[in-house]
C-alpha positions in Angstrom: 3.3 -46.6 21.1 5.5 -43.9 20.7 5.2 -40.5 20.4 7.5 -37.6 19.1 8.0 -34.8 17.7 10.5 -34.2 14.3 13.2 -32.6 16.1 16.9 -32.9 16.4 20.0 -34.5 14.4 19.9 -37.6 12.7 22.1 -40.8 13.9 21.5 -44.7 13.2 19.8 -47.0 15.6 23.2 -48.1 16.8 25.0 -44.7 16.3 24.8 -44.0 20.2 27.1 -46.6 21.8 29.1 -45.7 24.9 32.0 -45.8 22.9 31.3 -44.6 19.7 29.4 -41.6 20.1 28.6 -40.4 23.5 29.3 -37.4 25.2 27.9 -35.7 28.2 27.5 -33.2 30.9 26.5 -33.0 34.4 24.2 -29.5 34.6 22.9 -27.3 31.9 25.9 -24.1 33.0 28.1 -24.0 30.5 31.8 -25.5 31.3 34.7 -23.1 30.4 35.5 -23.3 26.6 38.6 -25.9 25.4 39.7 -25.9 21.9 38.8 -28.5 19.8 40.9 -31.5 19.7 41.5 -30.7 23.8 42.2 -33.7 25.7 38.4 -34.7 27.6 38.0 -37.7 28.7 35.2 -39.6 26.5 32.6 -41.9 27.6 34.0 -46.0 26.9 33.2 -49.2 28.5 35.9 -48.9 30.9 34.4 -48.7 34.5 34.0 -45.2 36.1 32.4 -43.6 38.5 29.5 -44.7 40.2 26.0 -43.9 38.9 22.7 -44.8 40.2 20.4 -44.3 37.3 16.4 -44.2 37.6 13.8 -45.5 34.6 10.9 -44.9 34.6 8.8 -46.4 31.5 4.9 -46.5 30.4 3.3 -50.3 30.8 5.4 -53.0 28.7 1.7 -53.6 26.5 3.0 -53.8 23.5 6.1 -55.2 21.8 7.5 -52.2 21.3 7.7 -51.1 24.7 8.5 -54.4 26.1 11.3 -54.1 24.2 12.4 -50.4 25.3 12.2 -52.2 29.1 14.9 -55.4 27.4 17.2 -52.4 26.4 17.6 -50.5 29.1 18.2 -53.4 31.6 20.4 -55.2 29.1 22.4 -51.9 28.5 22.8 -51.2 32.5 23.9 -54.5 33.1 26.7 -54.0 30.7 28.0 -51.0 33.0 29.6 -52.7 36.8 29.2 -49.3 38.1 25.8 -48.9 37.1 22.8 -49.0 38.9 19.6 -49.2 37.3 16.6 -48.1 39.5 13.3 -49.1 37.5 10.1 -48.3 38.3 7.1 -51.2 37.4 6.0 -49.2 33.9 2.4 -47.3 34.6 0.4 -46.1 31.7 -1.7 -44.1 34.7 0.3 -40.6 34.4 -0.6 -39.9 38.1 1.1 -43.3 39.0 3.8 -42.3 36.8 4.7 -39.2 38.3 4.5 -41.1 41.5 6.9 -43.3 40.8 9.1 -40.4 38.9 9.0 -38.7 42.2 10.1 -41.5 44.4 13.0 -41.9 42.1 13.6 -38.2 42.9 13.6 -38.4 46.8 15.9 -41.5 46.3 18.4 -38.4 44.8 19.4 -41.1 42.0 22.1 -39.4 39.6 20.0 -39.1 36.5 16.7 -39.8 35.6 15.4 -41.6 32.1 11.8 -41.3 31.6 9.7 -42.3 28.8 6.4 -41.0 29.6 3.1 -42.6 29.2 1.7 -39.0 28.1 4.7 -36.6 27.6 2.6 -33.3 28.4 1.0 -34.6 31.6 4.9 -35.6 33.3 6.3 -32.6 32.0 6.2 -30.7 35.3 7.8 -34.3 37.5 10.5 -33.4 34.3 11.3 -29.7 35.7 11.2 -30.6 39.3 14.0 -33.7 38.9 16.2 -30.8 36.7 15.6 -28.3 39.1 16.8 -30.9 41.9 20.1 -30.8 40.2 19.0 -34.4 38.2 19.6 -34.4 34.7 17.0 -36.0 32.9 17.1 -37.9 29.6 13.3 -38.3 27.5 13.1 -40.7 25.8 10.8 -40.9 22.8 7.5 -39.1 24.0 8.3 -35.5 24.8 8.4 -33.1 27.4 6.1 -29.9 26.4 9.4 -28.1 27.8 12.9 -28.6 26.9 13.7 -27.2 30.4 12.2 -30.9 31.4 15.5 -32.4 30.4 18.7 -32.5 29.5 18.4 -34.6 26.7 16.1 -36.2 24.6 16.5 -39.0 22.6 13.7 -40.8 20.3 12.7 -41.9 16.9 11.3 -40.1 13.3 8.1 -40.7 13.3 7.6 -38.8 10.0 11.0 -40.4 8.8 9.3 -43.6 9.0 6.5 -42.6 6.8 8.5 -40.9 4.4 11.2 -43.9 3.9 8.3 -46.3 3.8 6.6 -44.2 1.0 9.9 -43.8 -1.2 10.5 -47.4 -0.8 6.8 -48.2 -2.1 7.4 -45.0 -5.0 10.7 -47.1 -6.0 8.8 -50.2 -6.6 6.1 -49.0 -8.4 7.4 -45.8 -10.1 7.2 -47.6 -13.8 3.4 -48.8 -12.7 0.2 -46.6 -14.2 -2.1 -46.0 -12.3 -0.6 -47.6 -9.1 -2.8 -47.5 -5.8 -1.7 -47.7 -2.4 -3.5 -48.1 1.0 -2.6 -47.2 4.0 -3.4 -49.1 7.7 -2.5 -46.3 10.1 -2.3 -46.2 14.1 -4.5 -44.6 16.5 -5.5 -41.8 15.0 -5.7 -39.1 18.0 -2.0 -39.4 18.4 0.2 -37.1 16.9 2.6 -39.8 16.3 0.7 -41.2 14.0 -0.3 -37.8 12.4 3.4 -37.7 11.5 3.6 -41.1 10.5 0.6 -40.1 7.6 2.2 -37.0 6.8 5.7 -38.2 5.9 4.2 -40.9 3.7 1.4 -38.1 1.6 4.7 -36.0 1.3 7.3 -39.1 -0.3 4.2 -40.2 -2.5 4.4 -36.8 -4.0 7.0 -37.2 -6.0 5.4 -39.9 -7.8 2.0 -38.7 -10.1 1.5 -42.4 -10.8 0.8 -43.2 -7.8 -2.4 -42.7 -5.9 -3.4 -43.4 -1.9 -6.5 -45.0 -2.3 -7.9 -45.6 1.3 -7.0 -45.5 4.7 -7.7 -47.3 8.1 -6.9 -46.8 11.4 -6.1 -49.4 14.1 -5.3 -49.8 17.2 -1.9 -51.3 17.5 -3.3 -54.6 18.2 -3.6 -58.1 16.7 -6.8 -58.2 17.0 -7.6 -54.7 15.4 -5.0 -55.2 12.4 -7.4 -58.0 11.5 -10.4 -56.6 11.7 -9.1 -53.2 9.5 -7.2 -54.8 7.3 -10.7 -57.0 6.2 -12.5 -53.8 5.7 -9.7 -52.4 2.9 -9.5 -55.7 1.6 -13.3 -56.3 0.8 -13.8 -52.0 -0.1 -10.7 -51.8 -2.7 -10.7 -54.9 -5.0 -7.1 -54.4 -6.3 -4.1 -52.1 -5.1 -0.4 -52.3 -5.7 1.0 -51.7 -1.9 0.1 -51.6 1.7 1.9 -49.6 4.0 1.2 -50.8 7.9 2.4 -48.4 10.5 2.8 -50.7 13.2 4.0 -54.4 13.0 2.4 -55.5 15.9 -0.9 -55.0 14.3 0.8 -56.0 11.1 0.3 -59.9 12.9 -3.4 -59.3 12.2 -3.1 -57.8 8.9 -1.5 -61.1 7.4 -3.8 -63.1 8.9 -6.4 -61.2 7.2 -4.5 -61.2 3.9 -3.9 -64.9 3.8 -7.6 -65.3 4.4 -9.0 -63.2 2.0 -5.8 -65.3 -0.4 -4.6 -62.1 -1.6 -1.2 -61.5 -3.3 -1.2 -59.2 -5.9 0.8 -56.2 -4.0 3.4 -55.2 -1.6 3.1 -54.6 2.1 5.5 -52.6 4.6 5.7 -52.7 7.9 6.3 -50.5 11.1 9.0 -50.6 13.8 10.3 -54.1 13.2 9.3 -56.8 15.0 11.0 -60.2 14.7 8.1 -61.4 13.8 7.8 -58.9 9.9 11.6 -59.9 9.9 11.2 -63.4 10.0 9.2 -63.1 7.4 11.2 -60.5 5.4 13.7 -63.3 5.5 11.9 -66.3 4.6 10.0 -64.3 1.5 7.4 -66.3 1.6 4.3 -63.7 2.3 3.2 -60.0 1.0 5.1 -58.2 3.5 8.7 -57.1 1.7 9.8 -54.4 4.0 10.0 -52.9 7.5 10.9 -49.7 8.5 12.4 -49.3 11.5 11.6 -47.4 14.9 14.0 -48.6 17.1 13.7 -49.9 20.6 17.8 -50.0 21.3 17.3 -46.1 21.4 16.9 -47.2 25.3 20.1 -48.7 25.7 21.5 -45.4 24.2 19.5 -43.6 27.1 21.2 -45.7 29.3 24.3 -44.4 27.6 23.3 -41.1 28.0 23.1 -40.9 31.2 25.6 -42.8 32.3 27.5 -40.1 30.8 26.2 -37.8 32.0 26.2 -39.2 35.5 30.4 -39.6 35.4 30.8 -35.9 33.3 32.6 -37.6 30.7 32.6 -36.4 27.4 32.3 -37.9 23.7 33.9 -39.1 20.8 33.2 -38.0 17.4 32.2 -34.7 18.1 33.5 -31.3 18.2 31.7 -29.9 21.1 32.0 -30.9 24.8 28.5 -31.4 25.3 26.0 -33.4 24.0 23.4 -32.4 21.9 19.9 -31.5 23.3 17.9 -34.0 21.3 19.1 -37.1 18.8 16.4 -38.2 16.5 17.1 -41.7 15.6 17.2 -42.8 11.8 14.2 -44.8 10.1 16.3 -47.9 8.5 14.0 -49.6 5.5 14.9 -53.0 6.2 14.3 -55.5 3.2 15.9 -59.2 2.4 19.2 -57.5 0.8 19.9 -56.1 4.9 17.8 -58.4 6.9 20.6 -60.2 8.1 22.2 -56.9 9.5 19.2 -55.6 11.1 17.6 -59.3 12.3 19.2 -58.8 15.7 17.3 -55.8 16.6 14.2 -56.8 16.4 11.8 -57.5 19.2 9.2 -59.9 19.7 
């Protein structure tokens, strides 16, 4: 899964399109200063220069990052003067690097990487800069910002902090309300974040109490197996935040089977699968909040930028911004419909 840090400004999953919002740079100097309003051409989906672009992505073992690989070969098709260069996804970081490094010696314009372990690839990050490649992170960080160019990623503590003020609104006129939470893997810092926002939102609510806590694995199979264990230790609670909707599959399954109904679960990241059934209304689960996978197509976007020197629309400044922290969209049945298309399976 992915993991972030809380940094940067604050767009919507969509906000990044080539011609919408996306402006760019070829090095990190500093281009002589133009007065706003200047003419500079903006990035668009006209054709421009050529741009070879490398990708290189952790294994697809997970919805999630399946879907991160869907975006960013979707997205590059869109471009006829793109070309996409993408490595088979590794969650080895030495084979990583490997690959990183081939894309390097292949002198491709600009690099997108989405680490399996963002410390470990941090110096293959300062070599493909210091080669003159400008590199766009994706989602897991550098431990450098001199390791790219850009980075672009989701809010991981946005997403527990929407989901607990969406649970705080439904139950703010219930005493004595109890919540649980079924977490991640708890030895990543993503998920850390993901807790923290959600203790911090349920603040503002005294009626409210978190009541227990699991963590998975971001499986199916571990979903089930947690969610059984807070269903059989807490007799009765009012809503169920899940961090992950992957592993959300096996927390329904464990629901149904235990035939419990009397609260209100929300998921994480959203999957086709929690909006299918955010739509049909049918189950426990009334919510998703959203990490989104399209924030590789707006890598792509990025660096295709980047790669022709174009510049951006909707923005004062003739570069683009050194990290864009995507927004965590609550996505219930009154906006399914506009958000359906994004998810993944």
């Amino acid at each position: 899964m992915p993991e972030t840090s809380r940094r940067g400004l604050l767009f919507g999953a969509t906000a990044l399109s080539a011609g919408a919002l996306l402006t760019a740079c070829t090095s990190n100097e500093p281009k002589s200063a133009q007065p706003a309003g200047s003419s500079r051409l903006a990035a668009d989906d006209k054709p421009g220069k050529p741009v070879t672009i490398g990708f290189a992505g952790p294994q697809a073992d997970h919805g999630w990052l399946n879907a991160i690989n869907v975006n960013a070969k979707s997205r590059a098709e869109k471009y006829s003067e793109v070309t996409l260069e993408i490595t088979e996804g590794s969650n080895d970081t030495a084979a990583q690097i490997g690959q990183v490094k081939t894309l390097i010696n292949k002198k491709v314009d600009v690099l997108v990487i989405l680490p399996a372990d963002g410390k470990a690839l941090t110096q293959v990050g300062l070599e493909a800069m210091k080669a003159g490649i400008p590199v766009v992170n994706l989602d897991r960080i550098f431990a450098s910002p001199q390791a790219y160019r850009c980075w672009v990623g989701g809010d991981n503590y946005g997403m527990g902090l929407n989901a607990g003020h969406y649970i705080g609104e439904q139950l703010k006129d219930k005493a004595d309300a109890k919540v649980v939470e079924l977490a991640g893997i708890d030895n990543l810092e993503l998920t850390k974040q993901r807790s923290q926002g959600f203790k911090d939102a349920l603040k503002n609510y005294p009626n409210i109490k978190l009541v227990a806590r699991q963590a998975a694995d971001f499986t199916v199979e571990s979903g089930q197996a947690k969610m059984a264990q807070l269903l059989q230790a807490q007799r009765r609670f009012d809503a169920l935040w899940n961090h992950d909707d992957d592993q959300g599959v096996g927390a329904l399954r464990a629901i149904q089977q235990a035939g419990r109904d009397e609260f209100i679960m929300v998921g994480g990241a959203g999957a086709k699968s929690a909006m299918d059934a955010i739509k049909a209304d049918n189950s426990v689960l009334k919510a998703t909040v959203l990490y989104p996978p399209t924030m590789a197509a707006s890598a792509i976007d990025l660096a295709r930028a980047l790669g022709q020197g174009k510049g951006v629309g909707g923005l004062s400044e003739m570069e683009i911004p050194t990290s864009l922290t995507l927004y965590s969209a609550v996505v219930t049945k009154d906006n399914i419909d506009q958000y359906l298309p994004t998810g993944f399976n």
